[in-house]
BALOBA-1460 file (C-alpha; in Angstrom, 3 decimals):
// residues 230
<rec num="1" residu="x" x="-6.415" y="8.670" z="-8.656"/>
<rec num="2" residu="x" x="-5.899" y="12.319" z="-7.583"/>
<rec num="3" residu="x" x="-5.324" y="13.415" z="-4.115"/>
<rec num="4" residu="x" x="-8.380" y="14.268" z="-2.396"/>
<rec num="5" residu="x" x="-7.507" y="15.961" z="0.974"/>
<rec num="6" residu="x" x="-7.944" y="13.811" z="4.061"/>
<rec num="7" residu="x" x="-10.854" y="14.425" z="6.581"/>
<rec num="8" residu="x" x="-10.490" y="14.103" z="10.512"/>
<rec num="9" residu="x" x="-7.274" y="15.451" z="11.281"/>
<rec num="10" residu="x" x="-6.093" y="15.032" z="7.988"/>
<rec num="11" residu="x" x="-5.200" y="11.747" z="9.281"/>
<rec num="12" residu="x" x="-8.387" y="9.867" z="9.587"/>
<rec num="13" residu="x" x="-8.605" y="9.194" z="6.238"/>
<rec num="14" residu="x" x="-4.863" y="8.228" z="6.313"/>
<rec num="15" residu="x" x="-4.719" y="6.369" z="9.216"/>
<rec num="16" residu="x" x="-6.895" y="3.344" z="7.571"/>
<rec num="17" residu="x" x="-4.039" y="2.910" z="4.681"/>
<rec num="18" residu="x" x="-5.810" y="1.760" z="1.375"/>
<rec num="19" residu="x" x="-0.592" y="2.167" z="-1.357"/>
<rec num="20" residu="x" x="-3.010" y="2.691" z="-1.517"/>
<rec num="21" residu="x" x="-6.223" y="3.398" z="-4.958"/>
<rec num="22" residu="x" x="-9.725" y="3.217" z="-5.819"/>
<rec num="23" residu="x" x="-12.623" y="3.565" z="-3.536"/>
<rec num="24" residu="x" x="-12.762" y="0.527" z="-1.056"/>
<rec num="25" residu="x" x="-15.205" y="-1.911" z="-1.754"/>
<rec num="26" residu="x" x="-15.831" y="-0.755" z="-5.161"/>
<rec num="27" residu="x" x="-15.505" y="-3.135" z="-8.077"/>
<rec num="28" residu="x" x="-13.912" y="-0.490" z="-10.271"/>
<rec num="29" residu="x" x="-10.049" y="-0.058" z="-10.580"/>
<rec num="30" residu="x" x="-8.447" y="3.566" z="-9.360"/>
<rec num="31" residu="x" x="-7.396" y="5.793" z="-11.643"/>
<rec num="32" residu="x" x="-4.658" y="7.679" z="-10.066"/>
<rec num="33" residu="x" x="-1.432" y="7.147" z="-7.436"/>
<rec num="34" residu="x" x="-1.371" y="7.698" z="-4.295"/>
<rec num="35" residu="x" x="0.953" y="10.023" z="-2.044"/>
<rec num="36" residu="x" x="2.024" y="8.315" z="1.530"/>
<rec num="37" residu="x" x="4.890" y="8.759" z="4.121"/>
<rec num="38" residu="x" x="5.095" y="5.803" z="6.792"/>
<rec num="39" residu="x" x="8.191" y="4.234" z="8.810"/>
<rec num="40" residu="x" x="8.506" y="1.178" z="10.188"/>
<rec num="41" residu="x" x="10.957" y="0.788" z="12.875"/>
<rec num="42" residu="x" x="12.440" y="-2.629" z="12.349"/>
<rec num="43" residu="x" x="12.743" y="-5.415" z="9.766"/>
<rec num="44" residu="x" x="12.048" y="-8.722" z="10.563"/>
<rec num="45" residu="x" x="12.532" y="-10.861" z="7.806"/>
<rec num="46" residu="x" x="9.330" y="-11.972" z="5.856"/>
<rec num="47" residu="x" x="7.849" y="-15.007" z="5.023"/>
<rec num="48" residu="x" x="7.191" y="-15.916" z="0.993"/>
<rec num="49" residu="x" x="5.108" y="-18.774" z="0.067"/>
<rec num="50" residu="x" x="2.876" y="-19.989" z="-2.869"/>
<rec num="51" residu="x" x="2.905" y="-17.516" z="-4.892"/>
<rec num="52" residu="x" x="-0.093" y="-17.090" z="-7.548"/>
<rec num="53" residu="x" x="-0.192" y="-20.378" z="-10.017"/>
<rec num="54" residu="x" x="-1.734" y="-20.372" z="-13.377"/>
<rec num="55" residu="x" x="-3.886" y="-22.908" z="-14.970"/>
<rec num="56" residu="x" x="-2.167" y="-25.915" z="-16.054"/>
<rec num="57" residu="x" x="-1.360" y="-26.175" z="-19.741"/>
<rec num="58" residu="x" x="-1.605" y="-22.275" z="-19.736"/>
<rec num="59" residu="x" x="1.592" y="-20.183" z="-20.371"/>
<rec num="60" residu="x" x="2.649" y="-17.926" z="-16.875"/>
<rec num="61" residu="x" x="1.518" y="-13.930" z="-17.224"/>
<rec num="62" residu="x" x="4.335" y="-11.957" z="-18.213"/>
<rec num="63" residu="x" x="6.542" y="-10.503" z="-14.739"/>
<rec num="64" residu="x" x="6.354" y="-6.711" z="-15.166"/>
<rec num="65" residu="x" x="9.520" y="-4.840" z="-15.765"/>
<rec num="66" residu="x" x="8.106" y="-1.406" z="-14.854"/>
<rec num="67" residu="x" x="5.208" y="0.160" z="-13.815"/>
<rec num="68" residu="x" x="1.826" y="-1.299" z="-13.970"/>
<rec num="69" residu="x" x="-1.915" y="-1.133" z="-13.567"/>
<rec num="70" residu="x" x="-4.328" y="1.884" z="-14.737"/>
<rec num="71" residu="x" x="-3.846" y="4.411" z="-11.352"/>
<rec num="72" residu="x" x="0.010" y="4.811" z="-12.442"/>
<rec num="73" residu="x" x="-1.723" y="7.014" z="-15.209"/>
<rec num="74" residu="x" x="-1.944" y="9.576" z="-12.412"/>
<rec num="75" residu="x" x="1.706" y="9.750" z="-12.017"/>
<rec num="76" residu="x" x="3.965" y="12.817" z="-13.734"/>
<rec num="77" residu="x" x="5.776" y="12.169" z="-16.610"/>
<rec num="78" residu="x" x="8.678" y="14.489" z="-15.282"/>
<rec num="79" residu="x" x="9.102" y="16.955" z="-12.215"/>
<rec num="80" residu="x" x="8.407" y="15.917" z="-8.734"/>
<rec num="81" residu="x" x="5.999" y="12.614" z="-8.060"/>
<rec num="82" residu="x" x="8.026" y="11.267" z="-11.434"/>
<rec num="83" residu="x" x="8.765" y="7.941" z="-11.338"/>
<rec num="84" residu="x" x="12.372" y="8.879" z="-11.560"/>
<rec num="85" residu="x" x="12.107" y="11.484" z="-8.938"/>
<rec num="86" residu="x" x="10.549" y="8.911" z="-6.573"/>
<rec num="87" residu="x" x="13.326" y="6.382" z="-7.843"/>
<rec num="88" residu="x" x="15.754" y="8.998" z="-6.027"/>
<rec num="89" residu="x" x="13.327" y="9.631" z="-2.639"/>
<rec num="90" residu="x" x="13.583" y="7.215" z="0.136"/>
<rec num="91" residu="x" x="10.027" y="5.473" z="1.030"/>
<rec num="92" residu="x" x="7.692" y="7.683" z="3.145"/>
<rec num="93" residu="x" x="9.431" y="10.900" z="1.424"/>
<rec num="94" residu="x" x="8.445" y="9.365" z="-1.823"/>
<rec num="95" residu="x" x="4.838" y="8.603" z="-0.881"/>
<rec num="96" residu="x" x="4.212" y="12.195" z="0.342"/>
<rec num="97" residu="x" x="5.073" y="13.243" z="-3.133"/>
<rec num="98" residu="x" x="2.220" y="11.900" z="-4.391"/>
<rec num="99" residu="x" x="-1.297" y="13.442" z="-4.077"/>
<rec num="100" residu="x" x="-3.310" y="10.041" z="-4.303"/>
<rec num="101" residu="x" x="-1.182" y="9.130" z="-1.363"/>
<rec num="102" residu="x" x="-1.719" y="11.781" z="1.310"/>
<rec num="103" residu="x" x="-3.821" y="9.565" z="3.714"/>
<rec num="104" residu="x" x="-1.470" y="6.868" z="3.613"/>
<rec num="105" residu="x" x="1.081" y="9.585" z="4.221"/>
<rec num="106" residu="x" x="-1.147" y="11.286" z="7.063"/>
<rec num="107" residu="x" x="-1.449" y="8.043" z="8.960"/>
<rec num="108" residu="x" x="2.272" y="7.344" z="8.640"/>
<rec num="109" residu="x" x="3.306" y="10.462" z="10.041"/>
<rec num="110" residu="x" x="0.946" y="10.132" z="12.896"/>
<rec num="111" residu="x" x="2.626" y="7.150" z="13.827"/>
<rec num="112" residu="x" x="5.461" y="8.578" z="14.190"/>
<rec num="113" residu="x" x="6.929" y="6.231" z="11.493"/>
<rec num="114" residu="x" x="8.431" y="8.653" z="8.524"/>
<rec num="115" residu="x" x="11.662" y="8.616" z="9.735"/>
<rec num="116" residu="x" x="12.003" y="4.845" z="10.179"/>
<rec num="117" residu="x" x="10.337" y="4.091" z="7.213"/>
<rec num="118" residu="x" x="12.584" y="6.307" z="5.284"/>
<rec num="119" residu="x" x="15.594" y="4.858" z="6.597"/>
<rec num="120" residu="x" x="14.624" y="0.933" z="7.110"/>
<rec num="121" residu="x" x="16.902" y="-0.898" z="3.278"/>
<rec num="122" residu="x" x="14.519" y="-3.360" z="1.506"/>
<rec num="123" residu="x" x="10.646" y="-3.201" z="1.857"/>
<rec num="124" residu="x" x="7.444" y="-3.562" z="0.169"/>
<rec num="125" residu="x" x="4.818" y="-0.990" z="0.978"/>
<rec num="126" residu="x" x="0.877" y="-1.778" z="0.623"/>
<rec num="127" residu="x" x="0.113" y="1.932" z="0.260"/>
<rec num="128" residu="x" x="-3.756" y="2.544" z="0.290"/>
<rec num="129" residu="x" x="-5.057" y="5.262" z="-2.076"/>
<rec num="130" residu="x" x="-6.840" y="8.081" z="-0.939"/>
<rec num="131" residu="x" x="-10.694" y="6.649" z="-1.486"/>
<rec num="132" residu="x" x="-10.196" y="4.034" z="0.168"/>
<rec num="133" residu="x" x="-9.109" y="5.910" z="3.269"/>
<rec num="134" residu="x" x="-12.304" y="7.982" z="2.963"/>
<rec num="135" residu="x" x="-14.704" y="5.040" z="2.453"/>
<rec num="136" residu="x" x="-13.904" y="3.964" z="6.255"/>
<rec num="137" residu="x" x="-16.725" y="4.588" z="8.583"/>
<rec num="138" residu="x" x="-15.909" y="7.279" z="11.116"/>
<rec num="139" residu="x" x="-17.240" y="4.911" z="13.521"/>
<rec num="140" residu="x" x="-14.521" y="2.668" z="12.646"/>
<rec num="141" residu="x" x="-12.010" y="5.502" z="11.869"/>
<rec num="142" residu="x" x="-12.082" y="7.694" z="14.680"/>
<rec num="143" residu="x" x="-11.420" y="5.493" z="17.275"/>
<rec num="144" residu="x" x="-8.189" y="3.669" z="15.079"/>
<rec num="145" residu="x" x="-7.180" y="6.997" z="14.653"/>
<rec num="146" residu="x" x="-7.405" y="8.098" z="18.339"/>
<rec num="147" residu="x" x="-5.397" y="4.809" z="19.810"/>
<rec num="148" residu="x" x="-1.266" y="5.005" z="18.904"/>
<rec num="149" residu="x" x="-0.675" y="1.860" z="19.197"/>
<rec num="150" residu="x" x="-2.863" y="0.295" z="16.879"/>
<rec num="151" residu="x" x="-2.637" y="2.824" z="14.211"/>
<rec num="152" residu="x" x="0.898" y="2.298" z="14.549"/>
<rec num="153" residu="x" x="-0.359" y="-1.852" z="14.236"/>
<rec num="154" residu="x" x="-1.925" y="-0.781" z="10.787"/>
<rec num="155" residu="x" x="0.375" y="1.233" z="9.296"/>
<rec num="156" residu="x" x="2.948" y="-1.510" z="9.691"/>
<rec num="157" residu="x" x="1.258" y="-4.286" z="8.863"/>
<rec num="158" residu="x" x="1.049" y="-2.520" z="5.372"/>
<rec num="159" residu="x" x="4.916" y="-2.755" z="5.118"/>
<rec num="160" residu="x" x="6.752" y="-5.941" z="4.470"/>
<rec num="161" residu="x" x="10.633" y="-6.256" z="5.169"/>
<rec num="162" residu="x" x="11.531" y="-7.200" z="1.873"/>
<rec num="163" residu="x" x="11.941" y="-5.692" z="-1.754"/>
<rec num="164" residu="x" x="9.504" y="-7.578" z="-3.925"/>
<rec num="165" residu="x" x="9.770" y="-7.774" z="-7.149"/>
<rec num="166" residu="x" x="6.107" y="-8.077" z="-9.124"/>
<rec num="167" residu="x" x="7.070" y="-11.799" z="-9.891"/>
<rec num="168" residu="x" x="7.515" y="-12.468" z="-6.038"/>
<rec num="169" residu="x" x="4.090" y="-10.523" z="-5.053"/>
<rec num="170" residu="x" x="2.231" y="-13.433" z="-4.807"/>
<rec num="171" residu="x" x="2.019" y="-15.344" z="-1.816"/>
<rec num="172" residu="x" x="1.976" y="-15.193" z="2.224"/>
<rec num="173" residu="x" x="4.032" y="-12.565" z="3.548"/>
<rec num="174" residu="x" x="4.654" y="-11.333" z="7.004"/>
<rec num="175" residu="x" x="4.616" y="-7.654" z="7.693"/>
<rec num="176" residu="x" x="6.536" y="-5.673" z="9.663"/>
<rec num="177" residu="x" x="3.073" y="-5.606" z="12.782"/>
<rec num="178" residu="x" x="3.602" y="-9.409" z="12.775"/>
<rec num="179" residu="x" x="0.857" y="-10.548" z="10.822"/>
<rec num="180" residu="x" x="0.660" y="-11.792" z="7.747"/>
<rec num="181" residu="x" x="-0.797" y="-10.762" z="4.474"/>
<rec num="182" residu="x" x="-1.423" y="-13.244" z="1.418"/>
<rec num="183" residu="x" x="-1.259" y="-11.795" z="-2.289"/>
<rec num="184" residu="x" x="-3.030" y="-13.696" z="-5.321"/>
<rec num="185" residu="x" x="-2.209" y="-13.231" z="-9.109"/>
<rec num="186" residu="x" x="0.384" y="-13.127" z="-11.233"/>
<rec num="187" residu="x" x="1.474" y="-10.520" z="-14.567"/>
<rec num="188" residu="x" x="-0.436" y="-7.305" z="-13.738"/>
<rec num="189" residu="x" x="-3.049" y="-8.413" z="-11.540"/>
<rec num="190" residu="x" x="-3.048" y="-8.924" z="-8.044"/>
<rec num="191" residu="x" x="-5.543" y="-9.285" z="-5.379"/>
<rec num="192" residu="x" x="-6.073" y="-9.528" z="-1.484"/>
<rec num="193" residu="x" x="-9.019" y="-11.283" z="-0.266"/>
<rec num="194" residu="x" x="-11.801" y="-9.315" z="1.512"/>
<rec num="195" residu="x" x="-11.090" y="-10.540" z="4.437"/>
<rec num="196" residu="x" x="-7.874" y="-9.345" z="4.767"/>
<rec num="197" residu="x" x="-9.436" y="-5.876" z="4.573"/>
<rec num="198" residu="x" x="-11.031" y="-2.885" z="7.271"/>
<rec num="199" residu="x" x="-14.171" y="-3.491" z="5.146"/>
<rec num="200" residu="x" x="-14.219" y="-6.869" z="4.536"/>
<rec num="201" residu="x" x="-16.785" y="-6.303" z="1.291"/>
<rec num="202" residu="x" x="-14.416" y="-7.090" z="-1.619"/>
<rec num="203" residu="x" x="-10.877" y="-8.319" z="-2.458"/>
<rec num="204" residu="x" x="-8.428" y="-5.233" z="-2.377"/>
<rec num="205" residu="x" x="-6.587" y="-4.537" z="-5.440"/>
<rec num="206" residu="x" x="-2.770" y="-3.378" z="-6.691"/>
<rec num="207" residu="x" x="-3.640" y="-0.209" z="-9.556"/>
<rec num="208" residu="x" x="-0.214" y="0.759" z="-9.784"/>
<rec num="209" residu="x" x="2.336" y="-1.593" z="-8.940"/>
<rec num="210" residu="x" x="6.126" y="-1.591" z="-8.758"/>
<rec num="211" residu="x" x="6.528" y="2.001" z="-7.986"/>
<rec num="212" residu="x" x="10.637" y="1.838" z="-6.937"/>
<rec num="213" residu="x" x="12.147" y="4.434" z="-4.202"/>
<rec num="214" residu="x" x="15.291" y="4.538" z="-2.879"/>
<rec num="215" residu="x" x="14.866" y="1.881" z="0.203"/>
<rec num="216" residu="x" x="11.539" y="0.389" z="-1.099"/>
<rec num="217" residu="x" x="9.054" y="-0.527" z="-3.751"/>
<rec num="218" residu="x" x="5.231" y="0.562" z="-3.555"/>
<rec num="219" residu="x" x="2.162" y="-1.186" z="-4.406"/>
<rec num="220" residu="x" x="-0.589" y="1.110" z="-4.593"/>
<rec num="221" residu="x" x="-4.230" y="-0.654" z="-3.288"/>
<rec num="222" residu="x" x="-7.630" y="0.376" z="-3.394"/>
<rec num="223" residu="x" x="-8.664" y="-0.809" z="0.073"/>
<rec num="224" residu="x" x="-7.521" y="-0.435" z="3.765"/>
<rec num="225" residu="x" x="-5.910" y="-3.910" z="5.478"/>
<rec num="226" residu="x" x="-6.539" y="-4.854" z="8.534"/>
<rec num="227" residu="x" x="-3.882" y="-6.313" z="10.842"/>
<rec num="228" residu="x" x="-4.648" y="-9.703" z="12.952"/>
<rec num="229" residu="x" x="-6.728" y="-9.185" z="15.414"/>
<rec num="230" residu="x" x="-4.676" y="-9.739" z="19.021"/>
């Protein structure tokens, strides 16, 4: 996934956050990682339930013990936007490092949420890639864009206050706008149903999972949530 630069104030195709990946609503997996800075301003513990189960009689997919899915091909190998220089960069500092990232990073920072997010111990980030950012309407974009408080509602209901680990992924979790997001899968593959999504056409997906930083761990996806309405 490389980073394509961000339309409408540089944020509008940031402020629809998609950790971010391939084009939303597209049935093909990203190839690249995103680059995102966001902050959430408190933690409120999370809720974890269910997570993905596998056929019976069949053996559980491997848990991950690095980096995973096909967009983490679009990180460096050394040098800044490494995965050990984002090991060593707190959250949103660690997102902006990454091209694939930049609208998730663009609607963190008009927020007003780098600095929280940056200094908040122990979350997950949903970081939307670039695409998916871009395959918002305007219609729908602008206006999310144009009202603080509810891009402020999006960007944090991308964040969950707790470090998961790939093998705690799946299941209901409650972000940090109040709402809750549910994960499905298990191993390498991990899903969130359409209608969890700004589109609503197809089930988001993680391309490059378990991405750690110094305060949080990033799951890039290829679509755009959408908080709870209310």
């Amino acid at each position: 996934m490389t980073g394509t630069p961000i339309r409408r104030t540089q944020l509008a195709a940031a402020a629809v956050l998609a950790l971010s990946l391939p084009g939303c609503g597209s049935d093909e997996p990203a190839g690249d990682v995103p680059a995102a800075s966001g902050a959430p301003t408190t933690a409120t513990a999370p809720e974890s339930t269910a997570p993905g189960s596998t056929a019976p009689g069949s053996a559980a997919p491997a848990e991950p013990t690095g980096l995973f899915g096909a967009g983490c091909a679009g990180l460096p190998a050394e040098g800044p936007g490494s995965p050990a220089a984002l090991a060593a960069t707190p959250a949103a500092a660690a997102m902006a490092a990454v091209p694939g990232l930049a609208g998730t990073t663009g609607a963190v920072r008009a927020a007003s949420l780098s600095a929280s997010l940056d200094a908040t111990r122990d979350l997950t980030v949903l970081a939307p890639v670039n695409e998916a950012f871009g395959a918002v309407p305007p219609a729908t974009l602008d206006p999310l864009l144009a009202d603080t408080p509810r891009l402020t509602a999006l960007v944090t209901h991308h964040v969950i206050a707790r470090r998961l680990e790939p093998g705690e992924l799946a299941g209901t979790h409650t972000t940090l706008a109040g709402g809750q997001v549910t994960v499905e899968g298990a191993g390498e593959a991990f899903t969130i149903s359409a209608d969890q999504t700004v589109l609503g056409a197809a089930d988001a997906r993680v391309i490059c999972g378990n991405i750690a930083t110094v305060n949080a761990t990033v799951y890039v996806v290829d679509q755009v949530l959408t908080p709870p309405a209310g």
